[in-house]
ZAMAR-170718 format. One line per 10 residues: their letters; for each residue y, x, z of C-alpha. Coordinates in steps of 0.05 Angstrom, whole numbers. Layout:
N
a> Y/X/Z  ...
//
This chain:
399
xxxxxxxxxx> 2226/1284/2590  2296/1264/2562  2328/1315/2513  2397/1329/2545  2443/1375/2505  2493/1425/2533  2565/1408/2547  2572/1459/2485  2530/1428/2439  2571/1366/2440
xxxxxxxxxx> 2635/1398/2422  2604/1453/2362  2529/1432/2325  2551/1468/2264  2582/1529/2274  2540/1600/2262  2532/1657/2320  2532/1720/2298  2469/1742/2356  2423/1700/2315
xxxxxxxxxx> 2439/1728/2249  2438/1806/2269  2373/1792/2303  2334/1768/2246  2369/1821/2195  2350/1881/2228  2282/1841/2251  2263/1850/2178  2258/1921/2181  2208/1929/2230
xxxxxxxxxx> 2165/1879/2187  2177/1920/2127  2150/1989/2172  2093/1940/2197  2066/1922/2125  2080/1974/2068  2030/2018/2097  1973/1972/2086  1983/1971/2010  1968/2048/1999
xxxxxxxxxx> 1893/2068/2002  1895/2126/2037  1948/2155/2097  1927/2220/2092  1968/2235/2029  2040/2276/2029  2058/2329/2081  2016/2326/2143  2072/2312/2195  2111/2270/2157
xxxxxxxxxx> 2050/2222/2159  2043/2239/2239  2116/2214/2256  2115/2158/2206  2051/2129/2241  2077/2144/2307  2138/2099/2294  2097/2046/2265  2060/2045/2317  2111/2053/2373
xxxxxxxxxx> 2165/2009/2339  2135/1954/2287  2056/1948/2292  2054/1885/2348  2124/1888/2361  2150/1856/2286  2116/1798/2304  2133/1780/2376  2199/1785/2354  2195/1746/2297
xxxxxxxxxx> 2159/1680/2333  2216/1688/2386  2273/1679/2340  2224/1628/2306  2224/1580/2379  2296/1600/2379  2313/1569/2312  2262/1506/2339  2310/1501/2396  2369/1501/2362
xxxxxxxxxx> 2344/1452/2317  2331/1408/2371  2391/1416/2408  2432/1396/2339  2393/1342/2330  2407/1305/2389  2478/1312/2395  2479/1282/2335  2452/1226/2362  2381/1237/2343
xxxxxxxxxx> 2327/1208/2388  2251/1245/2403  2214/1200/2340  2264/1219/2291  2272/1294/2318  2190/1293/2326  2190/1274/2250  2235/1330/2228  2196/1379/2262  2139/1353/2231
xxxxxxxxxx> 2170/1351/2158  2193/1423/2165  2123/1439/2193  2088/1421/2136  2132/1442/2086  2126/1521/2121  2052/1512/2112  2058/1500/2033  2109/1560/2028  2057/1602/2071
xxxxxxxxxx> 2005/1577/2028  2038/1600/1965  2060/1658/1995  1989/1683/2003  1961/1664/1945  2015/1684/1897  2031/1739/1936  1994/1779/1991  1946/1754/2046  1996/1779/2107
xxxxxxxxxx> 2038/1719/2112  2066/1689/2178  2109/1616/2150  2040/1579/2141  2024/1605/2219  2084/1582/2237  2077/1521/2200  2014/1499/2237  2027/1521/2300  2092/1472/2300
xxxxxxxxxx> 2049/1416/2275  2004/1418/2329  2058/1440/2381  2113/1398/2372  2117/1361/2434  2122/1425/2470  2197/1432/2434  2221/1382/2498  2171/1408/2547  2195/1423/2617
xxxxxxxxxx> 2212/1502/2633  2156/1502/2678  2103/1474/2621  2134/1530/2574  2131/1589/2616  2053/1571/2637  2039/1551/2567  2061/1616/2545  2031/1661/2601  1964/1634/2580
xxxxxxxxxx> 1964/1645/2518  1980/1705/2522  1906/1721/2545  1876/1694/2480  1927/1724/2442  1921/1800/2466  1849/1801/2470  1856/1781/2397  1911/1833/2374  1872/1888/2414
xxxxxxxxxx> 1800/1869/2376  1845/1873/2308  1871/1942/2333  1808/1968/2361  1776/1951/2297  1830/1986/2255  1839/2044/2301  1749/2060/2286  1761/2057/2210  1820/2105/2210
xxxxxxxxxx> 1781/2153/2250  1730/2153/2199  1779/2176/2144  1772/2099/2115  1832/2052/2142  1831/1987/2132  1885/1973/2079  1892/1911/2037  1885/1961/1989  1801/1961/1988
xxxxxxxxxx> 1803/1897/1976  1852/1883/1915  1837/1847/1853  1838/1876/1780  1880/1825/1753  1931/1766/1775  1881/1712/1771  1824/1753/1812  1877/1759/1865  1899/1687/1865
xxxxxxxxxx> 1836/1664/1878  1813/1716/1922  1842/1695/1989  1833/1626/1978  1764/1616/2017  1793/1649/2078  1859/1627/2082  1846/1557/2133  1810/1606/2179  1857/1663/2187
xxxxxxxxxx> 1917/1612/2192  1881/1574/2234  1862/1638/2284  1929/1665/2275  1967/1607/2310  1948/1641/2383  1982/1705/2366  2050/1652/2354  2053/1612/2419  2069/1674/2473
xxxxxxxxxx> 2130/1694/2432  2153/1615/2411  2166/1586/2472  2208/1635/2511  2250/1635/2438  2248/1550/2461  2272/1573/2537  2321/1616/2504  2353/1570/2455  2363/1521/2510
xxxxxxxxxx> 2405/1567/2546  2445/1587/2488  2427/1664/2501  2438/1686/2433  2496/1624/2411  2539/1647/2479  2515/1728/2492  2580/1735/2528  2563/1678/2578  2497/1707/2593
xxxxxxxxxx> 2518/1788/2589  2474/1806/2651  2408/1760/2634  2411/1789/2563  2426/1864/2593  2370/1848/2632  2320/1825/2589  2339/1890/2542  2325/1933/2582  2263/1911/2618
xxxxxxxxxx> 2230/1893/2557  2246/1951/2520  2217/1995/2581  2163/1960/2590  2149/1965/2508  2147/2038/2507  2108/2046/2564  2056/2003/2547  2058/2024/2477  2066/2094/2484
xxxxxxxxxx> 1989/2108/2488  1969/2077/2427  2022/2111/2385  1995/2174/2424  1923/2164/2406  1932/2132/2341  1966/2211/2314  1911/2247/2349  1960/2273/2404  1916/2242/2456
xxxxxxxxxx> 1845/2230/2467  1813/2175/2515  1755/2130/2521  1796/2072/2542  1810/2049/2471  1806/1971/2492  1845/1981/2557  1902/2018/2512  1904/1965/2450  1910/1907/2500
xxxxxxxxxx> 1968/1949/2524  1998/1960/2459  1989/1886/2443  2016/1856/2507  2077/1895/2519  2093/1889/2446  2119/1818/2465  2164/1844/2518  2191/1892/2467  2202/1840/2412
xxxxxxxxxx> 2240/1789/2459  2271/1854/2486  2293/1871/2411  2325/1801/2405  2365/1808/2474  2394/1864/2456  2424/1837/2390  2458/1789/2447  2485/1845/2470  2510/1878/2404
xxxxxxxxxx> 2546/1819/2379  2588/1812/2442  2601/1891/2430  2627/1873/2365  2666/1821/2391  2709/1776/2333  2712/1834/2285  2661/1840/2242  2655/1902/2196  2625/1910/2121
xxxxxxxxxx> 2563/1929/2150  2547/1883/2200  2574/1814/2155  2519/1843/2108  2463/1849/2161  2485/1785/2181  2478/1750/2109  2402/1792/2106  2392/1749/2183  2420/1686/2146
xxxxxxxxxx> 2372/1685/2091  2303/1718/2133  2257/1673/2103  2287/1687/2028  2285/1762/2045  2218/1766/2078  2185/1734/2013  2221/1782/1970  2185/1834/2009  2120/1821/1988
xxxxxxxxxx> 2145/1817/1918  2158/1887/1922  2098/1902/1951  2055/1860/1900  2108/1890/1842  2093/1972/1868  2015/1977/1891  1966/1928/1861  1926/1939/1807  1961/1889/1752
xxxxxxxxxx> 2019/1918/1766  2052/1997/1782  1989/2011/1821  2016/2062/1869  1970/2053/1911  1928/2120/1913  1999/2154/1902  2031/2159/1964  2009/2165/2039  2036/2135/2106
xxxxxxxxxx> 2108/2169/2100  2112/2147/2025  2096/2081/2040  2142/2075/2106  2196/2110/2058  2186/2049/2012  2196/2004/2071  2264/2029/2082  2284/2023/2010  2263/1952/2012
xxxxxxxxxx> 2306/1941/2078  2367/1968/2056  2367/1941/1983  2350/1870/2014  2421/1888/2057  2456/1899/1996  2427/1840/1956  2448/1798/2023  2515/1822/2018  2520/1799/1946
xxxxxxxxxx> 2499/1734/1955  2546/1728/2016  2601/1746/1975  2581/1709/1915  2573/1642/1948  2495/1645/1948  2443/1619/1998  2380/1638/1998  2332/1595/1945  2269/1594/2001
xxxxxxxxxx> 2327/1570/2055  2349/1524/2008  2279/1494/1987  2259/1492/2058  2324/1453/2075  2312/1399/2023  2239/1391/2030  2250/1377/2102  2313/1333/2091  2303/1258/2115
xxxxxxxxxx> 2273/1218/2057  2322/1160/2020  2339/1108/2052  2318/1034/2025  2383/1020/1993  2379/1094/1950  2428/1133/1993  2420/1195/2014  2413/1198/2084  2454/1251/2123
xxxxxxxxx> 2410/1324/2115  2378/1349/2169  2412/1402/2194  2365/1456/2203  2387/1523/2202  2391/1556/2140  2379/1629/2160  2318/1606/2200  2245/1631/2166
//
């Protein structure tokens, strides 16, 4: 199939969209909710029903939901790639290469990121899942939506076994918490993950390939570049996805604070885990729909969540920093010290200092160093003469 760009594309490849950006800033706080809970030992700690609601939206708003949006805005930023590419002339090979660059290069960030950091990383998923997916970048519609429909069976039954399995050892006063597991000292730690690593990036890349390809569909389309072009598709998808979300979802956040009680517990986490992609794509449509509320004024506060969208990948890593900085062993060790609503607290805190440290480097000229690295890693190698061929154009805020 022939990549054939938009009329659009051939008049503007450079210029930013706000959608985009917003999407990807505030996606970082449900990522944030998601993981700072699993570096405390126990959730039981603090007042009682501060630990309730905090687990409630966890469960309701991040736990599945993080994610799906996430590896949408991930196949978005593959499709805008794309689209860039060729109207700049690039054919398939040379776009097919890029992808393939940038692939491999997410897989060495992912792999540092969890084994300098912590074991919950996402880039190296990503990385692999574009390096053996590539060609579906200028699939047909039709080959994406299947593609992503059946996926989605491996994928939930997966996410609901992970839940199910979480969901018994929290009933038995015992969650399962990065915490158990962490090393005495930085070395231990490094090493540590290291055996497993291959397997659990390697299982992982299901979980990826529901929520990347309707980001592909999307990008094609321009959803997010041109929200005011596609007001009622966006207004649409908002709505129905968020709807569907919090139905589906509702029973495991029920169950999971002991306001409900049911034998259905696989029946309820395949639920939670397959509606969590119509609330994550949901999540990202409805950033469309923000941006064209905002219209060509843009405030203090959203130019800032826009630079935290522009640097995701830069701001996602420094996430785990905090998280490796506050609760391991080597280092604060805070993890017996707080409970669920401590730890969700602390996930806040790291969201809106990461909007003020965004803002800085907006207004101090900065990019974002993983953005950066990313960019030149993946650049087109030197041509035989020594010049520098022409970068490669891939989105900077992309993670």
């Amino acid at each position: 199939m022939a990549l054939v760009p938009s009329p659009r594309a051939l008049i503007d490849v450079s210029g930013r969209s706000l959608a985009p950006d917003l999407a990807r800033g505030f996606m970082l706080l449900p990522i944030a909710l998601a993981h700072a809970p699993a570096f405390v030992s126990r959730w039981d700690l603090g007042p009682a029903a501060l630990d309730t609601i905090a687990a409630f939206v966890r469960s309701l708003f991040a736990e599945n939901q993080a994610r799906a949006m996430f590896v949408f805005l991930f196949g978005y930023a593959l499709g805008q790639l794309t689209e860039r590419q060729h109207a700049r002339g690039g054919d398939w090979a040379s776009i097919r290469e890029l992808l393939r660059r940038r692939s491999r290069w997410l897989i060495v960030i992912g792999f540092a990121h969890s084994a300098l950091l912590v074991p919950l990383d996402i880039v190296a998923v990503y990385g692999l899942t574009l390096l053996l997916l590539a060609p579906l970048v200028r699939a047909r519609d039709s080959v994406l939506g299947w593609t992503s429909v059946l996926t989605l069976v491996p994928a939930t039954l997966l996410l609901s076994w992970q839940s199910v399995t979480a969901q018994t050892a929290a009933a038995t006063g015992e969650p399962m918490t990065v915490a158990q597991t962490m090393a005495p000292d930085y070395m231990a730690h490094v090493l540590a993950g290291l055996p497993f690593w291959p397997l659990k990036t390697a299982v992982s890349t299901i979980v990826v390939v529901p929520g990347m390809l309707p980001g592909i569909w999307a990008a094609r389309r321009r959803l997010l570049d041109e929200p005011e072009r596609h007001a009622p598709l966006l207004s649409r998808i908002a709505v129905i996805g968020m709807a569907v979300s919090l139905i589906g979802r509702l029973p495991m956040a029920l169950l999971l604070t002991g306001a409900w009680t049911t034998s259905m517990t696989w029946t309820v986490a395949g639920a939670h885990a397959l509606t969590g992609y119509a609330g994550g794509i949901g999540m990202a449509a409805a950033a469309g729909l923000v941006a064209i509320r905002l219209g060509g004024g843009h405030g203090r506060l959203t130019a800032a969540l826009a630079a935290l969208g522009q640097r995701s990948l830069t701001f996602y890593l420094f996430q785990s920093v905090v998280w490796v900085a506050l609760f391991y062993p080597f280092t604060l060790d805070l993890r017996d010290d707080m409970g669920f609503a401590g730890a969700s607290a602390v996930a806040v805190a790291v969201w809106l200092a990461s909007i003020l440290l965004a803002d800085w480097m907006r207004r101090a000229g900065h990019r974002g160093p993983a953005e950066v690295l990313l960019r030149r890693m993946a650049a087109r190698p030197r041509a035989q003469d020594g010049s520098q061929l022409r970068a490669s154009g891939i989105p900077p805020e992309t993670p």
